[in-house]
TISEMI-118550 format. One record per residue (C-alpha): z, x, y; residue in three letters. Coordinates in steps of 0.001 Angstrom, whole numbers, padded with zeros to 6 digits, always signed. Each point is the difference from the previous one (the first is absolute). Example, Ala and Ser with C-alpha at 12.3 -4.5 7.8 and 13.67 -1.06 7.14 Angstrom:
BEGIN
+007800+012300-004500ALA -000660+001370+003440SER 
//
This chain:
BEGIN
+076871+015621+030478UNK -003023+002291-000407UNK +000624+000353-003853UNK +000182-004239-000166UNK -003554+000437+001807UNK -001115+002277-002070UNK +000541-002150-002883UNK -001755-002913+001359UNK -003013+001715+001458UNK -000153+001574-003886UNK +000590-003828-001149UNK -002769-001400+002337UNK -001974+002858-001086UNK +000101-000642-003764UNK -000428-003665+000744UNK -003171+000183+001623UNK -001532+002835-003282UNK +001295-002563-001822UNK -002027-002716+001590UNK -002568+002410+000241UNK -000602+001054-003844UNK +000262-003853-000769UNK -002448-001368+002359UNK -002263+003049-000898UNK +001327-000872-004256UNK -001249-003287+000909UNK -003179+000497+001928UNK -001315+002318-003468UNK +000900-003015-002463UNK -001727-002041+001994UNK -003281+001975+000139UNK +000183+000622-003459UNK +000305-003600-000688UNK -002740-000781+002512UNK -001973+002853-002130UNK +000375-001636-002783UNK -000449-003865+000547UNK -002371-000690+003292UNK -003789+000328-001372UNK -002471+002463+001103UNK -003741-000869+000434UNK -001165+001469-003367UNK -000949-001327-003936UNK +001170+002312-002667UNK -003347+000805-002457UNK +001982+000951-003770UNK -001772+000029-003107UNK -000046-002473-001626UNK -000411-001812-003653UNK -003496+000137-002341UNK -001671-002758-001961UNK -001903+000847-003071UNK -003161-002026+000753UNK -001259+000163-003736UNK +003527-001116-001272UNK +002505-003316+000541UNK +002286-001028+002050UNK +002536-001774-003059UNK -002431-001569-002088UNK -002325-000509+002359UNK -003506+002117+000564UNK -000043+001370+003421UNK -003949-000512+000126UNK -000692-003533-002095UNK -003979+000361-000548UNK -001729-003215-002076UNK -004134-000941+000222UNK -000947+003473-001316UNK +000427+002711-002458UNK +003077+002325+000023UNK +000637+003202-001493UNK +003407+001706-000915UNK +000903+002587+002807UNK +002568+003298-000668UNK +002228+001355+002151UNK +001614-000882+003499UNK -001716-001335+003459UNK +002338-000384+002766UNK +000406-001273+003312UNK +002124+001578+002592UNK +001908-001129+002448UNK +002327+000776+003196UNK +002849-000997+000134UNK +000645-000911+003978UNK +002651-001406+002291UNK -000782-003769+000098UNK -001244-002376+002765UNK +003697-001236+000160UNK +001793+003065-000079UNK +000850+002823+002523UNK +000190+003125-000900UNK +003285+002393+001536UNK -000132+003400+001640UNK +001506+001755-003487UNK -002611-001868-002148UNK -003028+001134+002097UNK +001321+003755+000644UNK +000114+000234-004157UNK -003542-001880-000293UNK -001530+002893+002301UNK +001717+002681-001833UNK -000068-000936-003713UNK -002985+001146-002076UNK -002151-003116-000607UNK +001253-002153+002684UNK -000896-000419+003684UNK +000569-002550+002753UNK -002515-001631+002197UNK +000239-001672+003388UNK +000804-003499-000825UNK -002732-001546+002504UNK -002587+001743-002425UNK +001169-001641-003141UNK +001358-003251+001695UNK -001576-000906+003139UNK +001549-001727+002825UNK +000466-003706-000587UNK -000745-000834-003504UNK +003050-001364-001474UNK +000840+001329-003697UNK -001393-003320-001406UNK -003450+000623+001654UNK +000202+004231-001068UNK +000299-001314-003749UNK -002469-003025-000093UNK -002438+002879+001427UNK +001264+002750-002524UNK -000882-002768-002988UNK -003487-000940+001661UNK -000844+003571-000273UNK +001182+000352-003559UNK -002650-003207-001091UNK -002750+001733+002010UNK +000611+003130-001959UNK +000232-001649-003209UNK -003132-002287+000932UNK -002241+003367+000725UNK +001406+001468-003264UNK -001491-002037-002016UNK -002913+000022+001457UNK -000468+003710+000321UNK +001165+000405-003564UNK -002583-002483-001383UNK -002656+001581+002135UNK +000921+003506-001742UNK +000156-001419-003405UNK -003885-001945+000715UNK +000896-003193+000053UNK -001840-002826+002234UNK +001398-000717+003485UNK -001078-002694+001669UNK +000333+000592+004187UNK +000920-003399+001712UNK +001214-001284+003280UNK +003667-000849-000003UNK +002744-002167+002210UNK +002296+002970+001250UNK +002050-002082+002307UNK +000773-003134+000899UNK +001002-001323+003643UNK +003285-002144+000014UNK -001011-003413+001588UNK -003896+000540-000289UNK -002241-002194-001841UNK -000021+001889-003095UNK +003558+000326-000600UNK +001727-001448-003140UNK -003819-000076-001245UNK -001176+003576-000543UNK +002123+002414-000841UNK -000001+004170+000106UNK -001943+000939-002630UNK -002166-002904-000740UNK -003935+001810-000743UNK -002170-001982+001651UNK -002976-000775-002083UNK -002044-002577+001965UNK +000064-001744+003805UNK -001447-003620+000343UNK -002214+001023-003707UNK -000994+003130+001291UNK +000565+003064-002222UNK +001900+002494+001961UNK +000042+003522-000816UNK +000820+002074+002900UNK +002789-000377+002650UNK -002283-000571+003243UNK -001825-002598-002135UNK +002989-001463-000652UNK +001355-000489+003885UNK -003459-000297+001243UNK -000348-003079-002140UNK +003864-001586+001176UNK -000913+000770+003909UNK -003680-001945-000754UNK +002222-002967-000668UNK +000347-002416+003583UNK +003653-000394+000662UNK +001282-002978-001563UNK -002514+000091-002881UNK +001281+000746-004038UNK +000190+002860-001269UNK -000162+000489-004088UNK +001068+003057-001647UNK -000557+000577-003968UNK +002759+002916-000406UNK +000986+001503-003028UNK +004338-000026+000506UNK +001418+001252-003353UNK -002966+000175-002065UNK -000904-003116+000660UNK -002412-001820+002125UNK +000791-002377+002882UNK -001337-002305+002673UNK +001866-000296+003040UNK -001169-001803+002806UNK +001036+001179+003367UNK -000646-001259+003263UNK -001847+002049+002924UNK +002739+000876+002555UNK -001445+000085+003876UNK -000067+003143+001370UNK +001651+000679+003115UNK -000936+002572+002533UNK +001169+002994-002164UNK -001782-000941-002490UNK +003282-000018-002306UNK -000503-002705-002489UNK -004097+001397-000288UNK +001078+000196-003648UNK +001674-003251-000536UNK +003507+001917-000102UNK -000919+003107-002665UNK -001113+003519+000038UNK -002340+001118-003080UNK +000450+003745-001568UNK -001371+000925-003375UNK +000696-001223-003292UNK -000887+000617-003295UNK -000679-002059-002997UNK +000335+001689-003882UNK +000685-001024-002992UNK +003262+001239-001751UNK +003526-000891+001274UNK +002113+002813+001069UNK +003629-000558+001203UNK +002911+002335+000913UNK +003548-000545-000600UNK +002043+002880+001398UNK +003829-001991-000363UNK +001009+000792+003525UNK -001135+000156+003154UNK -002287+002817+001002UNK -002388-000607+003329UNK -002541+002248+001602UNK -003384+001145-001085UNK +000482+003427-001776UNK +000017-000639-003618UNK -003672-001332+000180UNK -001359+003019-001412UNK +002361+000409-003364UNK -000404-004022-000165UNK -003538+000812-000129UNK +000635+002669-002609UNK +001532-001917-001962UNK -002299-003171-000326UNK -002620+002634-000462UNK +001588+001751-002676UNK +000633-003119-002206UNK -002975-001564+000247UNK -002322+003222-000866UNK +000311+001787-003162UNK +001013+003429-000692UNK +003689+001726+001369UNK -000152+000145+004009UNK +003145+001479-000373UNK -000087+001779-003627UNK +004275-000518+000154UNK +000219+001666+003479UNK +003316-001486+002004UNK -002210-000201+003240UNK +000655-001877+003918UNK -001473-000161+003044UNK -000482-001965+003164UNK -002742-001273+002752UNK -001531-002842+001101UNK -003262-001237-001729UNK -002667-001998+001888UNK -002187-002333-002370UNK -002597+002498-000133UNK +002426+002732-001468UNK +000587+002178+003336UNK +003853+001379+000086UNK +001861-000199+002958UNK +002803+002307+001375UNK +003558-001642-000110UNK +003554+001134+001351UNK +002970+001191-001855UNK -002500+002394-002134UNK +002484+003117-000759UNK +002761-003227-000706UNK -002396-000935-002465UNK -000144+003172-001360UNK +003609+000414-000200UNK +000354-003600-002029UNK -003072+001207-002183UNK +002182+003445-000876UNK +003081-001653-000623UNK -001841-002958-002574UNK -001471+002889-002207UNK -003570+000332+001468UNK -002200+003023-000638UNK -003053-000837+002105UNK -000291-001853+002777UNK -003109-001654+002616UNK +000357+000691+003417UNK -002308-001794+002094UNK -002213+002661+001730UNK +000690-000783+004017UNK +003919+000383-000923UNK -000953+003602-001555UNK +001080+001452+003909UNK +003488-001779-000510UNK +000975+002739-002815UNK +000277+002675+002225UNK +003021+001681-001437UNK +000682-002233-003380UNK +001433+001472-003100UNK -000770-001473-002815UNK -000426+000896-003858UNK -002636-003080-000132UNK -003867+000232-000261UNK -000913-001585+003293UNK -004240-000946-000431UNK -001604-000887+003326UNK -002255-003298-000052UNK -001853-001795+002000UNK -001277-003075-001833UNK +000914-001826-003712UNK -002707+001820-001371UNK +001461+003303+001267UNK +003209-000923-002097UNK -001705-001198-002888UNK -002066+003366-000197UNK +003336+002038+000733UNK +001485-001736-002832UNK -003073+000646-002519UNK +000067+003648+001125UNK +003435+000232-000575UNK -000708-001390-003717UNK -003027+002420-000447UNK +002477+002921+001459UNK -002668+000691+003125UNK +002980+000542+001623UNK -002125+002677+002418UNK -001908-002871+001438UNK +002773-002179+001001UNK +000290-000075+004520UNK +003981+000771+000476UNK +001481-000562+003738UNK 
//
């Protein structure tokens, strides 16, 4: 009898390791799979691709410049970019642990990059906004640099849904005159719509496309916040000039940090002599429409994408010089501040002044 009870106390024994080592089997593929699928509160920052600014994209110029003289340019101006975990996306425990530990990459808290309650939709219309703003201040910098006239003029920035100027002015409309007034200065320009008795007609001469309009709007009443004291817009600057400049990138590429090589560029084909002198340059920052360079994110991602497309010198806008703290990198990294910083970098480059050039 005691061997038989043995036996089964060994059998109820093995039975319950048994149980044991699966449940415990179990639990681990589990965890792993829960590693590996549920999303963690981070975006991925990778390098990612460049775009020759002085080049094509197919057939087609990347910077399409008519309405004044261009000159041939040598060598290679490009954009960087980063490429990050999208609006839509989530991002796993295994793909964020090899973002923080691979050279070039990095992860960010996802509130940072995406905040709270902005649907993917709403991140990308925002991301493309800020791509036309930068392009819009390229130009403008660039023909500043090169010396040609600017003309500074109020413009429509936005346009309430439902107001009285909607489906009549438009973003981007320069406003030239109010009710046959000449307007040249933004406070001119809203002093002269709030002068207006609600109810009375408002007529705008704008220039929308290059060409001039009337549109006749009609004073909205203002209510006790004063919300429709503009009949419905907001007015930011503008700028009127004559040559045409588009950009055709052929994808999709938002944000505001290739205003200073789009700047570059423009500049570089529409002044004689070799900015470049066959130099496979990039760079990134944000350009304001009086040539200022702003800091940007991603910046040693950027680098990384700049290394890997062949670059030997690259700009590094001067607040992000503090984010390099570490970098290795076999490219010429020049410090600047404004376009004309750049420009000069470039021409002391060319003149081989290399002693003078600010590095980070």
């Amino acid at each position: 009898m005691s061997g038989q009870t043995r036996s089964r106390s060994w059998q109820a024994s093995l039975t319950r390791q048994t149980w044991t080592a699966f449940v415990a089997a179990l639990a681990f593929v589990l965890v792993a799979v829960g590693m590996v699928t549920l999303p963690v509160p981070y975006v991925s920052w990778t390098p990612g691709s460049t775009t020759n600014t002085l080049g094509k994209v197919g057939n087609t110029p990347v910077i399409k410049i008519s309405g004044t003289t261009s000159y041939p340019t040598t060598g290679e101006l490009s954009l960087t970019t980063v490429s990050e975990t999208r609006a839509d996306s989530r991002l796993s425990l295994p793909e964020a642990l090899l973002s923080y530990w691979l050279p070039h990459r990095d992860t960010m808290p996802r509130d940072i990059v995406y905040p709270p309650g902005k649907t993917a939709d709403q991140v990308n219309s925002e991301q493309r906004v800020m791509m036309e703003t930068s392009q819009d201040n390229s130009v403008v910098a660039a023909l500043r640099a090169a010396g040609q006239r600017i003309v500074q003029r109020p413009a429509v920035s936005s346009v309430t849904v439902g107001s009285s100027s909607y489906n009549k002015l438009q973003p981007g409309d320069l406003i030239v005159s109010i009710n046959g007034t000449d307007v040249t200065t933004n406070d001119q320009a809203a002093e002269l719509i709030r002068d207006r008795r609600p109810g009375s007609t408002l007529i705008f001469e704008v220039l929308r496309d290059r060409k001039q309009k009337l549109i006749k709007v009609a004073r909205g009443a203002d209510d006790e916040s004063n919300t429709d004291q503009l009949s419905g817009i907001t007015i930011g600057n503008g700028y009127q000039y004559g040559p045409k400049i588009s950009f055709d990138l052929g994808e999709e590429i938002g944000g505001p940090s290739a205003g200073l090589v789009f700047s570059l560029a423009i500049y570089d084909k529409i002044t004689p002599g070799p900015l470049l002198a066959g130099r496979r340059v990039a760079g990134t920052g944000t350009i304001s429409a009086d040539g200022t360079v702003g800091p940007i994110g991603g910046i040693q991602q950027k680098i990384g994408a700049a290394t890997s497309g062949g670059a030997t010198v690259f700009l590094v806008p001067a607040a992000n010089c503090e984010d390099l703290a570490g970098l290795k990198t076999d490219l010429q990294l020049i410090k600047v501040g404004t376009l004309q910083d750049a420009i000069g970098a470039l021409d002391d480059l060319n003149d081989h002044h290399t002693a003078d050039l600010p590095h980070c």
